[in-house]
VOVO-863802 format. One record per atom (N, C-alpha, C): residue in three letters; x negated, y, z. Coordinates in steps of 0.2 Angstrom, whole numbers, padded with zeros to 4 digits, always signed. Layout:
// VOVO-863802
ALAXYZ...
***
This chain:
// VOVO-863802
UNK-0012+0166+0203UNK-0008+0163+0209UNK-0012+0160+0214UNK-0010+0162+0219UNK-0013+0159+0225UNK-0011+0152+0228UNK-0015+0147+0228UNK-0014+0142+0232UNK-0017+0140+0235UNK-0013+0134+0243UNK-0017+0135+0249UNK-0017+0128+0250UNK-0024+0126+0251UNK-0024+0120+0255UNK-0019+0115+0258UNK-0009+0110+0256UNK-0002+0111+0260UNK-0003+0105+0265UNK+0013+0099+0291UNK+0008+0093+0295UNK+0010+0090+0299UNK+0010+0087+0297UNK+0010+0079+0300UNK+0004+0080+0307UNK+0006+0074+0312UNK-0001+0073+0315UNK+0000+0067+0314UNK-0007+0063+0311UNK-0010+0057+0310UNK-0012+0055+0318UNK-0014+0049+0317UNK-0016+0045+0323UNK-0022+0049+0323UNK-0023+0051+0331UNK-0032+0054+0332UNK-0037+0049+0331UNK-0042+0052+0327UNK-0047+0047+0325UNK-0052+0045+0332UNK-0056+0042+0331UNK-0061+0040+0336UNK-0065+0045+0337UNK-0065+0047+0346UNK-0069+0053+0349UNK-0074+0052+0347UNK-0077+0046+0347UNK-0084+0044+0346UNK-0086+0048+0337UNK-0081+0048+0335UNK-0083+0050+0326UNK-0084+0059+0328UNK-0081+0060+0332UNK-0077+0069+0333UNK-0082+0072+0336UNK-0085+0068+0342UNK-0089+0073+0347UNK-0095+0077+0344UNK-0098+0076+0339UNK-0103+0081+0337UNK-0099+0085+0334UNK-0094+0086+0332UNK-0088+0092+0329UNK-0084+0096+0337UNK-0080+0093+0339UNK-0080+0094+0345UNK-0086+0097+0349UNK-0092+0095+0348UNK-0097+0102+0354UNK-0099+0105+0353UNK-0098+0107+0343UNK-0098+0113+0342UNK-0094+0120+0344UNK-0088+0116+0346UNK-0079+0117+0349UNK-0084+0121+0358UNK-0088+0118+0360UNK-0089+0118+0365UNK-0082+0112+0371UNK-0080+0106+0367UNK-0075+0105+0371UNK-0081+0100+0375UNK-0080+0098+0382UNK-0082+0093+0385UNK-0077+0090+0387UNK-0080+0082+0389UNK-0075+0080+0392UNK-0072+0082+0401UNK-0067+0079+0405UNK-0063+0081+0410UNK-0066+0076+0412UNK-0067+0079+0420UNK-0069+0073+0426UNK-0074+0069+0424UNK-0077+0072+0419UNK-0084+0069+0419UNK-0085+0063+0414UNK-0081+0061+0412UNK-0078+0055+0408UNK-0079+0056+0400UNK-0079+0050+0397UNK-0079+0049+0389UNK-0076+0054+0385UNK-0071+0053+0387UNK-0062+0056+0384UNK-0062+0062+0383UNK-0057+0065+0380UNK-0056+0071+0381UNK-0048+0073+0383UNK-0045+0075+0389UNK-0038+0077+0391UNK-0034+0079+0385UNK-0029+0075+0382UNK-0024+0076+0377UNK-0017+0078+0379UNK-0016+0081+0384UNK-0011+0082+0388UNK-0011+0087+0395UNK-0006+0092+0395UNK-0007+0096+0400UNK-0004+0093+0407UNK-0007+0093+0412UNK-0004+0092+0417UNK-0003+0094+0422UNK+0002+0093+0425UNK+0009+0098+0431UNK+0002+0103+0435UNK-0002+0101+0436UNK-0005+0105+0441UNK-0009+0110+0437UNK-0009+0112+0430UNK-0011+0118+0426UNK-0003+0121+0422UNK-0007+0128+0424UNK-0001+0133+0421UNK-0001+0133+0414UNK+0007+0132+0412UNK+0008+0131+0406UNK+0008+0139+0403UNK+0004+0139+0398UNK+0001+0147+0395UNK+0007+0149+0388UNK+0005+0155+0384UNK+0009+0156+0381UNK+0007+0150+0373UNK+0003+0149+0375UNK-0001+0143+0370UNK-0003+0137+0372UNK-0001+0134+0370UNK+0000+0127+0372UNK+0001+0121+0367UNK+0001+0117+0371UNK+0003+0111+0366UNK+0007+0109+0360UNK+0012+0113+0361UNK+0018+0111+0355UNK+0016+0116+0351UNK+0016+0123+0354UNK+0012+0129+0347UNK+0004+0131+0345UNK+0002+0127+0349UNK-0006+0128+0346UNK-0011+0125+0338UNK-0007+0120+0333UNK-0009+0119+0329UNK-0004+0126+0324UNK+0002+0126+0327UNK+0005+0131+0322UNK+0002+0137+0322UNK-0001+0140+0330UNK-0003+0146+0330UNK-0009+0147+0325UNK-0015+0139+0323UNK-0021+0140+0320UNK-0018+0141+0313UNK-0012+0138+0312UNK-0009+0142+0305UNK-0008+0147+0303UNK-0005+0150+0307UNK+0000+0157+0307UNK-0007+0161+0307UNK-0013+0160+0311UNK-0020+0165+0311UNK-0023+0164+0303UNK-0024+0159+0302UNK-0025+0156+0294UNK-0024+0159+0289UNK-0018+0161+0289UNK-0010+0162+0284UNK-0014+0171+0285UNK-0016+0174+0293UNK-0015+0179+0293UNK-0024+0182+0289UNK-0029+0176+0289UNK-0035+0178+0286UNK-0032+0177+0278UNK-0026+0172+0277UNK-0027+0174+0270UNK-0027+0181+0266UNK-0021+0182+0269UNK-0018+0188+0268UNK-0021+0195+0267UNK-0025+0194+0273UNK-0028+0202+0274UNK-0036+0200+0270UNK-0038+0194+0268UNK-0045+0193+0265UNK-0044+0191+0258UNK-0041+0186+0257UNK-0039+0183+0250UNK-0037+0187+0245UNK-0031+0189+0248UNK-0024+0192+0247UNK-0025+0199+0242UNK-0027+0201+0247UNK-0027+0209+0246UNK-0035+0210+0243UNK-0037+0206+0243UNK-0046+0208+0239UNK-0044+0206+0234UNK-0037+0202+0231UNK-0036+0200+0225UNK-0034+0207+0223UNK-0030+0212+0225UNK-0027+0217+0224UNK-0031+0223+0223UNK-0035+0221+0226UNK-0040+0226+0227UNK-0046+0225+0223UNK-0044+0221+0217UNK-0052+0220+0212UNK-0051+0227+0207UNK-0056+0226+0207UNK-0059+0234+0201UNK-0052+0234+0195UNK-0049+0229+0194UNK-0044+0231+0188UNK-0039+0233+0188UNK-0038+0234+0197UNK-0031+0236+0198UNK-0034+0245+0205UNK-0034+0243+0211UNK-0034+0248+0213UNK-0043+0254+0215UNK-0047+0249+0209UNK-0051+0256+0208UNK-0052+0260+0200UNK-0044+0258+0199UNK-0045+0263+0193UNK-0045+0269+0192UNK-0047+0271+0198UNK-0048+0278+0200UNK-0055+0280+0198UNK-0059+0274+0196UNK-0066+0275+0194UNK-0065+0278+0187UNK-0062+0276+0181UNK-0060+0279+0176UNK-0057+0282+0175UNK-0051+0281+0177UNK-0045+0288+0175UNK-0046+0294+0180UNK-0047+0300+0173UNK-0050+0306+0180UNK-0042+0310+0178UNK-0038+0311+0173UNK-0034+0315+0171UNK-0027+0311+0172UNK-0022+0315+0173UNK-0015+0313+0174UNK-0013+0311+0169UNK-0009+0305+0169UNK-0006+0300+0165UNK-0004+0295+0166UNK-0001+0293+0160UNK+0001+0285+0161UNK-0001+0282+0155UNK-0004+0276+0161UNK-0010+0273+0155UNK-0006+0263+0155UNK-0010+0261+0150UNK-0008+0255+0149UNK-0010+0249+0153UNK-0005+0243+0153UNK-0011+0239+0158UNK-0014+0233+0155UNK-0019+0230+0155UNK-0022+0227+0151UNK-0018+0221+0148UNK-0013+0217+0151UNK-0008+0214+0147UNK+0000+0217+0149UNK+0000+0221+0146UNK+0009+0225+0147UNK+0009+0228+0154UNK+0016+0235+0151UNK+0014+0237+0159UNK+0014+0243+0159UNK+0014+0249+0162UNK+0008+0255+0165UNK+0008+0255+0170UNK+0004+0258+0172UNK+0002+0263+0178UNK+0002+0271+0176UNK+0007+0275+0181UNK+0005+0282+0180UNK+0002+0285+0185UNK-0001+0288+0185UNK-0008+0293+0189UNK-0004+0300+0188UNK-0005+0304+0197UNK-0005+0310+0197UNK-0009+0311+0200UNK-0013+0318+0200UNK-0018+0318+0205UNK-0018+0325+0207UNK-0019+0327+0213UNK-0017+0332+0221UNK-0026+0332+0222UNK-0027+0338+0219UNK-0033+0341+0222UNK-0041+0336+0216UNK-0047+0335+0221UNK-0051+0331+0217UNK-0052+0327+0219UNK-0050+0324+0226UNK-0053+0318+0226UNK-0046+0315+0228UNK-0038+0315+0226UNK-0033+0310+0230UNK-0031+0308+0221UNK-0030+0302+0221UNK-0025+0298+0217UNK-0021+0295+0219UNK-0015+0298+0217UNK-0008+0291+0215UNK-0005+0288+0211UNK-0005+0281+0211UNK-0002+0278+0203UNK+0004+0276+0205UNK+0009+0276+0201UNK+0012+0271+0203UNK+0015+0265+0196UNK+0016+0259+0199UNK+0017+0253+0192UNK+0024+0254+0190UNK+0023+0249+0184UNK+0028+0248+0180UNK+0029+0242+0177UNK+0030+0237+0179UNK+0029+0231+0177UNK+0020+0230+0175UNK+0015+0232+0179UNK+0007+0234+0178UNK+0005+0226+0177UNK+0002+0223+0172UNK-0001+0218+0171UNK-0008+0218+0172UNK-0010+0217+0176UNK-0018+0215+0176UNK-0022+0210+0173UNK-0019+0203+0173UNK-0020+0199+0172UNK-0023+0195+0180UNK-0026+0198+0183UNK-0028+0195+0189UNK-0023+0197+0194UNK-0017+0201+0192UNK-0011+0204+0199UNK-0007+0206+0194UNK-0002+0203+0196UNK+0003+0209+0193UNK+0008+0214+0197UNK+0010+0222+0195UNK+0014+0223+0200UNK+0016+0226+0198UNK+0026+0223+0199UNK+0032+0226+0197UNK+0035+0231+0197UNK+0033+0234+0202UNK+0036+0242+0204UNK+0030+0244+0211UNK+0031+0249+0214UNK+0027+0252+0220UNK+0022+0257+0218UNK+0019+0260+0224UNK+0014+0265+0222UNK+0010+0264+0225UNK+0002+0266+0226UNK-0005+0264+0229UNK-0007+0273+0229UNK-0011+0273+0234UNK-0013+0282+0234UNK-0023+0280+0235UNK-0027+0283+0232UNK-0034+0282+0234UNK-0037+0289+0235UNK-0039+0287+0242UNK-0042+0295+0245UNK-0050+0295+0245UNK-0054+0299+0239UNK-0059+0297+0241UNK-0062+0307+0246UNK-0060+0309+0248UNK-0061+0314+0252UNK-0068+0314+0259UNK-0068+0306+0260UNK-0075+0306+0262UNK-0079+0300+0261UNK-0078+0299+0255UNK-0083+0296+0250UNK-0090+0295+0251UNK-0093+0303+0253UNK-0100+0304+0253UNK-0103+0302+0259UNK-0098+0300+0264UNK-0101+0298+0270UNK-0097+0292+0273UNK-0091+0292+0271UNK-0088+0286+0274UNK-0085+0280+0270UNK-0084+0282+0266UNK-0081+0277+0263UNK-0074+0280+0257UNK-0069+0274+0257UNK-0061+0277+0253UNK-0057+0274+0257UNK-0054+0278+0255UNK-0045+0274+0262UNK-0041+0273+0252UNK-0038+0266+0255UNK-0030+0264+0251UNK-0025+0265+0255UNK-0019+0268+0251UNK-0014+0267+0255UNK-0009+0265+0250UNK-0006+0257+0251UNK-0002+0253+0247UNK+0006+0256+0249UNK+0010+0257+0246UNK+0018+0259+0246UNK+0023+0254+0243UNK+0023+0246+0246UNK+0029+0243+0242UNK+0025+0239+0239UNK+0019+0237+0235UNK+0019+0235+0229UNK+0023+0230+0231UNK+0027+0229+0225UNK+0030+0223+0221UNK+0026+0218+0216UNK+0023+0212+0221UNK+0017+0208+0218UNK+0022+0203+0215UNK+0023+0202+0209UNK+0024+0197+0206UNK+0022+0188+0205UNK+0026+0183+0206UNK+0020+0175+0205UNK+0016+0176+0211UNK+0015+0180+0217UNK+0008+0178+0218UNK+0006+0170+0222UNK+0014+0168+0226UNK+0012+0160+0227UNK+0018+0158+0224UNK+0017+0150+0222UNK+0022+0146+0221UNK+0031+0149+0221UNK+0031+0148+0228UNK+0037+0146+0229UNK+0038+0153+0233UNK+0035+0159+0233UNK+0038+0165+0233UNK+0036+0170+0226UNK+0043+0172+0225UNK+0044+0173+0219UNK+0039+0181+0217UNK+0042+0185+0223UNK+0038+0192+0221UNK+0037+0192+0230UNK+0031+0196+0232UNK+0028+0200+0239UNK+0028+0206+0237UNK+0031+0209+0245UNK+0030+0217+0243UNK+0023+0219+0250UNK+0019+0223+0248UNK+0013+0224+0250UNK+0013+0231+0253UNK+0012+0232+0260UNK+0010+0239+0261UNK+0006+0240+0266UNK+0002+0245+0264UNK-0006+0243+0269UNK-0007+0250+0268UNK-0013+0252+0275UNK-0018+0258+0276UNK-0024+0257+0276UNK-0028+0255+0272UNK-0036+0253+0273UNK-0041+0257+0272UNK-0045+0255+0276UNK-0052+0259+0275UNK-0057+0258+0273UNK-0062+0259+0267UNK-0068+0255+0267UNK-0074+0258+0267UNK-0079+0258+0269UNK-0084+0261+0272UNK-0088+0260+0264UNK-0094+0266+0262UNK-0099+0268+0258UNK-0106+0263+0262UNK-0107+0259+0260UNK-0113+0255+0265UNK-0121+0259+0261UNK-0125+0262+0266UNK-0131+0264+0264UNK-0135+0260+0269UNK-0135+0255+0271UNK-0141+0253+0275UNK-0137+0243+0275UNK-0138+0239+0277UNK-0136+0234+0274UNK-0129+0231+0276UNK-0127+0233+0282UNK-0121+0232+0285UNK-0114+0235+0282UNK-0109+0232+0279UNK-0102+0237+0279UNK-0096+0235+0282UNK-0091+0240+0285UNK-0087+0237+0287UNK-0079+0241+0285UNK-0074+0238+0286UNK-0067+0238+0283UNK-0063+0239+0289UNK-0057+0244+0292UNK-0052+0244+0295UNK-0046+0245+0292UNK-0040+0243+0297UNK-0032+0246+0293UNK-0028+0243+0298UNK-0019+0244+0293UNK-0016+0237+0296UNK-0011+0235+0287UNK-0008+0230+0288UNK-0005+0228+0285UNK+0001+0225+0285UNK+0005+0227+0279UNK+0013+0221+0282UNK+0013+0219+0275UNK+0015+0210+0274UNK+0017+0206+0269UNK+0024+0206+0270UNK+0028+0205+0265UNK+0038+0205+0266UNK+0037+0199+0260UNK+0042+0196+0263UNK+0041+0189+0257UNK+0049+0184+0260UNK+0053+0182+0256UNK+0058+0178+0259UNK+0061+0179+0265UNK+0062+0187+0264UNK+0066+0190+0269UNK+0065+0192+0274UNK+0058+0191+0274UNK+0054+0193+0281UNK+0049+0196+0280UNK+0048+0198+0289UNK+0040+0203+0287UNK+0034+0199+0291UNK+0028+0200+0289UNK+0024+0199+0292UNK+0019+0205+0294UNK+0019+0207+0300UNK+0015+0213+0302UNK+0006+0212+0305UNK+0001+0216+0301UNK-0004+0216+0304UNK-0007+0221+0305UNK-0010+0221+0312UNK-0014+0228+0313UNK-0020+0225+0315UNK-0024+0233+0317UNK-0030+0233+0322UNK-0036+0230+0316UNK-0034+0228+0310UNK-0037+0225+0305UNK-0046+0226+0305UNK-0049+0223+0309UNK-0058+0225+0308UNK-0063+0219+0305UNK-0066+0223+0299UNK-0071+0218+0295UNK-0076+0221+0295UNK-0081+0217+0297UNK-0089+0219+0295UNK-0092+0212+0291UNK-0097+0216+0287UNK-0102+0210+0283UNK-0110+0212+0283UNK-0112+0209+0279UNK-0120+0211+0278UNK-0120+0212+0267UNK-0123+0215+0266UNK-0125+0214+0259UNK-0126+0210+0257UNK-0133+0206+0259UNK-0137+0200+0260UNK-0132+0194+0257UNK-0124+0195+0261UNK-0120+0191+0260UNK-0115+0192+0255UNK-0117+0194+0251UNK-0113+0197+0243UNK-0106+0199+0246UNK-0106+0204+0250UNK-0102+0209+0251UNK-0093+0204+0255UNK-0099+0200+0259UNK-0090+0195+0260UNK-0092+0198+0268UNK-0084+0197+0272UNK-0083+0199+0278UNK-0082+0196+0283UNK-0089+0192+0285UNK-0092+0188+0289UNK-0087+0188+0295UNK-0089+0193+0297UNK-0085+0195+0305UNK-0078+0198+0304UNK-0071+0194+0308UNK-0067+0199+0308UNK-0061+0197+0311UNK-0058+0203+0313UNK-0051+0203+0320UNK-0044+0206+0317UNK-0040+0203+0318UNK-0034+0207+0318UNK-0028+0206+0324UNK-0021+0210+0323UNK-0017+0208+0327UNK-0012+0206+0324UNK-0009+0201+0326UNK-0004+0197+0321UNK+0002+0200+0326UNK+0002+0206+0323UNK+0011+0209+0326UNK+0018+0205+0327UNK+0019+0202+0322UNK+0025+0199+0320UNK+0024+0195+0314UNK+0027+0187+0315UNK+0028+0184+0308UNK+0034+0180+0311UNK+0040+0176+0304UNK+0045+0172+0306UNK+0042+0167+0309UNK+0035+0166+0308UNK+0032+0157+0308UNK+0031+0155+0317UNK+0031+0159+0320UNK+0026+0160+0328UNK+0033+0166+0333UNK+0035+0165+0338UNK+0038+0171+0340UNK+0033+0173+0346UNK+0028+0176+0344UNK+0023+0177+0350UNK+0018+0181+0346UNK+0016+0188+0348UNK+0012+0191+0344UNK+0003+0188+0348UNK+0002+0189+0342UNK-0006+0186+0343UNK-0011+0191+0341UNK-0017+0187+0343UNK-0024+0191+0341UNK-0029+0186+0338UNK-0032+0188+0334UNK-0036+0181+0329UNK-0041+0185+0325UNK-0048+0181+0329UNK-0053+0184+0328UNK-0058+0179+0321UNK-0064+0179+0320UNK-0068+0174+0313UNK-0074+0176+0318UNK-0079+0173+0318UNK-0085+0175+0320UNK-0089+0172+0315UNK-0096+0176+0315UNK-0100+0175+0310UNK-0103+0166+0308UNK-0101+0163+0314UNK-0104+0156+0311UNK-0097+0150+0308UNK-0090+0155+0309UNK-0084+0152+0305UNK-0082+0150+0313UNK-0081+0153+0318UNK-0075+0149+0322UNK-0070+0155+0321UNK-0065+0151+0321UNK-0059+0156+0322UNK-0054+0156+0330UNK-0055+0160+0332UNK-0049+0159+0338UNK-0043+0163+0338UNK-0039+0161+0339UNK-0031+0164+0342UNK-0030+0164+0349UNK-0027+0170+0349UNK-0029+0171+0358UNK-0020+0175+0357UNK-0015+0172+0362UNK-0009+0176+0366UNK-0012+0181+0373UNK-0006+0185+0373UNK-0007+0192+0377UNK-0010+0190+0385UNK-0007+0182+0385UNK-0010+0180+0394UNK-0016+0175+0395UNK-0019+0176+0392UNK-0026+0174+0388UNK-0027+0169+0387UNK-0022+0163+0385UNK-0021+0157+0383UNK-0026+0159+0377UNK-0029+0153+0374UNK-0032+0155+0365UNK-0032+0146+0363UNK-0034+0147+0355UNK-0036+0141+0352UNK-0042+0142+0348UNK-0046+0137+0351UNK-0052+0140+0344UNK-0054+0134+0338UNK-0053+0134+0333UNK-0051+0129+0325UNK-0060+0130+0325UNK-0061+0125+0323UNK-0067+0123+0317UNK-0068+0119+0313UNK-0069+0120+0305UNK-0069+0116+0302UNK-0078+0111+0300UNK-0078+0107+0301UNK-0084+0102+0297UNK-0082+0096+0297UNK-0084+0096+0290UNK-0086+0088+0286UNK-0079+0084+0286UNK-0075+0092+0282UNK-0066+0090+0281UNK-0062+0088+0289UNK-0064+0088+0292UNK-0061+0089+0297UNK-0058+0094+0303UNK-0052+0097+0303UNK-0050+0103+0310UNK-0052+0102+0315UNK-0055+0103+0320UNK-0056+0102+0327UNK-0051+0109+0332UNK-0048+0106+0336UNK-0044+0112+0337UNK-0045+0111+0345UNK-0048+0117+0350UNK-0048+0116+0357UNK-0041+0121+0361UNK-0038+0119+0365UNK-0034+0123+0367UNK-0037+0124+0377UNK-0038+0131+0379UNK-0038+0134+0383UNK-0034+0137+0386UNK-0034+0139+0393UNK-0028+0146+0396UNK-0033+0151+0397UNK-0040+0150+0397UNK-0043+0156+0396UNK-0047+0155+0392UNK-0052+0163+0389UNK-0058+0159+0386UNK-0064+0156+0390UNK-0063+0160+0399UNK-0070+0155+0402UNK-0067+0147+0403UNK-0060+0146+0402UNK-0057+0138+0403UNK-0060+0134+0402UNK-0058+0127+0404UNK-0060+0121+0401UNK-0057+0119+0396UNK-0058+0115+0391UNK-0053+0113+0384UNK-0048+0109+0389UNK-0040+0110+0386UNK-0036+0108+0389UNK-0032+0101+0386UNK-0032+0105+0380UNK-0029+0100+0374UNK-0035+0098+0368UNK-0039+0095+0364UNK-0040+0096+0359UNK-0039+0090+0355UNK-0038+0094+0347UNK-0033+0089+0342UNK-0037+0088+0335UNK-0038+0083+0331UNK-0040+0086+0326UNK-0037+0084+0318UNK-0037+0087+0313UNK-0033+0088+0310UNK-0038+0088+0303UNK-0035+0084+0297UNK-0040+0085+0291UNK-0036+0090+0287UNK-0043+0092+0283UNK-0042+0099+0278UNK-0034+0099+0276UNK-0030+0094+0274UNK-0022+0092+0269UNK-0017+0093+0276UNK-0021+0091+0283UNK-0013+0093+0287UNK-0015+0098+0287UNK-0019+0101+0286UNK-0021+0109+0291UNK-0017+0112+0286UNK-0017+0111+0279UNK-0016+0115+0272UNK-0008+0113+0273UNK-0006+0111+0276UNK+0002+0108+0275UNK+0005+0113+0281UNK+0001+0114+0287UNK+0003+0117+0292UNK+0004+0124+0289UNK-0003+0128+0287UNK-0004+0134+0282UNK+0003+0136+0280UNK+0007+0131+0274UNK+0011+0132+0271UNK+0017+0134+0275UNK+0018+0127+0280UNK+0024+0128+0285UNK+0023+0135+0287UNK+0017+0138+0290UNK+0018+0145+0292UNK+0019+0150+0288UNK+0017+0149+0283UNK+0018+0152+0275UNK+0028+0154+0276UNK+0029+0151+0275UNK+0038+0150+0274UNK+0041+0152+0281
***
């Protein structure tokens, strides 16, 4: 079962404690002064991100790194969608705690399973189907294609997720690999859509994906579709279509959040938040 770090805004602590967090942010002060501008004012344009939405947006892009990284790499561990590595013959096999999975397979490199109350013990999945195309294996990678899975317990307070994805993942022969796709989670009556899904890593870095972008199509949490990037040294931005952005970083438990109307802008707003609001924010967008 997944859980997330679960906002309130506390009194802002002293700039004096923040500013070496802050100028990793790149925020300076305004007009040349100590401070930093906590408040838009009449003579800038109010953007599609802004003051009231820019801590929930750093969520809702959070919410969207769990999902597409946490989430689905849980799904995607050897015990469940590469058991195409063992089963080469059609059937239905058993799952390590209760359950099958039945396998048909089209041609020699396509797998489809579908479950049956499938127990993993690291996932369970109720019902749905998963397809694994290894067809260009030899040089590219395996594409998954998830169909519904019906994920069982996977948070708290949502009972079952249903999961459906088109992923790519690349065969690394030289040190770099990287992952494409898109995604949608359905959970509490609603969808959360993501596309454009881009991950690169290094080896070096035990196979984790340092670098990576999506588009947050749609979720209930946000009505404003977004773009949310991770760069390799952990900033995370959120960017709207009129190139408003927010860029989040975390050090020494504390969120540092800079809000711009462009990325060349000046920080307009910045706010900062500890790991338990940030985690609380998370959830609110969660729901």
């Amino acid at each position: 079962m997944n859980t997330l770090p679960a906002p309130r805004f506390s009194a802002l602590p002293r700039w004096a404690h923040l500013m070496p967090l802050l100028a990793l942010l790149g925020l300076s002060a305004c007009g040349g002064g100590a401070g930093v501008t906590l408040e838009l004012t009449p003579d800038r344009e109010v953007k599609k991100l802004n003051i009231d939405n820019m801590v929930r947006a750093v969520a809702v892009a959070q919410m969207a790194d769990q999902h597409s990284q946490v989430d689905v790499g849980q799904v995607l561990r050897p015990l469940l969608l590469d058991l195409y590595k063992t089963q080469n013959v059609a059937g239905r096999y058993p799952c390590l705690q209760g359950g099958t999975v039945t396998l048909e397979r089209s041609g020699a490199t396509l797998w489809r399973y579908t479950a049956d109350n499938c127990n993993q013990g690291n996932v369970q999945v109720t019902s749905g189907s998963w397809e694994v195309d290894t067809s260009l294996a030899a040089t590219a990678g395996v594409r998954y294609r998830l169909n519904k899975l019906l994920l069982a317990k996977f948070y708290s307070e949502t009972p079952e997720i249903s999961v459906t994805a088109d992923l790519s993942f690349d065969i690394p022969s030289g040190s770099s690999f990287n992952a494409s796709g898109s995604l949608n989670f359905a959970y509490l009556g609603s969808q959360r859509d993501y596309g454009d899904l881009r991950f690169a890593g290094r080896k070096a870095d035990g196979y984790l994906y340092n670098e990576r972008s999506l588009s947050i199509k749609s979720t209930p949490a946000i009505g404003l579709p977004l773009k949310m990037s991770v760069s390799a040294d952990g900033a995370l931005t959120v960017s709207a279509d009129d190139g408003s952005q927010v860029v989040a970083r975390l050090e020494g438990g504390v969120y540092a959040l800079g809000l711009r109307n462009s990325a060349s802008g000046s920080v307009l707003v910045a706010k900062a938040l500890s790991e338990a609001e940030m985690r609380a924010e998370r959830i609110k967008a969660r729901l």
